[in-house]
C-alpha positions in Angstrom: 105.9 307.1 330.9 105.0 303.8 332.8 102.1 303.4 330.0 104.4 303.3 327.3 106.3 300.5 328.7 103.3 298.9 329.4 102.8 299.6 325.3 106.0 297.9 324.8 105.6 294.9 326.6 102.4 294.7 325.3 103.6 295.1 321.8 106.4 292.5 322.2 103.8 290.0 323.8 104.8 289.9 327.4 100.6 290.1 328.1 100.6 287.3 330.7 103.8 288.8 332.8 102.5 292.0 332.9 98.8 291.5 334.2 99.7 291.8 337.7 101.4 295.2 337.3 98.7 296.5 335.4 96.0 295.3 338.0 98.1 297.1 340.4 98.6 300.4 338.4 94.7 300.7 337.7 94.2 299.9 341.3 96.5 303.0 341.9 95.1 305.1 339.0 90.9 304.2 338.6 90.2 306.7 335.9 93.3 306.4 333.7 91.6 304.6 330.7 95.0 304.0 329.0 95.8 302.0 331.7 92.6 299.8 331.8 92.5 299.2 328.0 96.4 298.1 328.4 95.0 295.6 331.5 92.2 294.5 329.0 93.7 293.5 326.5 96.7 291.5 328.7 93.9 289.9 330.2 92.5 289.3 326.6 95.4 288.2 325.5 96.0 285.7 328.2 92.6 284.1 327.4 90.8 285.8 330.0 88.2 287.4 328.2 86.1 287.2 330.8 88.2 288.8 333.3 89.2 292.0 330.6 85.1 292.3 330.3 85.0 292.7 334.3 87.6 294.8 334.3 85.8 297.2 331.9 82.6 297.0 334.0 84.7 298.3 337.0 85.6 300.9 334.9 82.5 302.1 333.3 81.2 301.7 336.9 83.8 304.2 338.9 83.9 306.9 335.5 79.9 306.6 335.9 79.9 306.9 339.7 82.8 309.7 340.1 83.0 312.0 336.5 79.3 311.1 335.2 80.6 310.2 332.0 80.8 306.7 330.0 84.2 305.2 328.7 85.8 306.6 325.9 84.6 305.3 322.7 88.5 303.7 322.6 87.8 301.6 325.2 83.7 300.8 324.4 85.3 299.9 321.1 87.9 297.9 322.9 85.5 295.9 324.9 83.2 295.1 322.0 86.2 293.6 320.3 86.8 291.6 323.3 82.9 290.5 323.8 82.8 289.5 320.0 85.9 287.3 320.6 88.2 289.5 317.9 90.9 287.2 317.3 92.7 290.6 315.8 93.1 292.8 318.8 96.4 293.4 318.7 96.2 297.2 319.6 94.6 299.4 321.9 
């Protein structure tokens, strides 16, 4: 439920006010990749490309670390987009 607002907000361009809760709620949820792609592409959004490509790190990081497993292809997909400098990511 609290990841489709996040959608909404996302979808209705409220990317910069809603960073800080999403940094929060991944903080609160490490291995929800919903979550993180919605916090990567705020952060993307917001001109923080940078920033969205740490985020993923810390990601690929704790799923590595804890489950063994790599990202989704969703969210490697996602951070690609962001590393190329997409200027069409619009969804997640």
């Amino acid at each position: 439920m609290t990841e489709d607002l996040f959608d909404v907000r996302l979808a209705l361009g409220y990317h910069h006010e809603i960073v800080g809760t999403l940094g929060e709620w991944t903080s609160r949820h490490p291995l929800r990749e919903r979550s993180h792609r919605q916090l990567m592409l705020a952060l993307y959004r917001s001109g923080r490309s940078h920033d969205a490509s740490i985020a993923y790190q810390r990601l690929r990081h704790r799923l590595v670390e804890q489950t063994g497993v790599e990202p989704a292809p969703a969210t490697q997909a996602l951070h690609h987009r962001i590393l190329a400098a997409d200027p069409l990511v619009v969804t997640i």
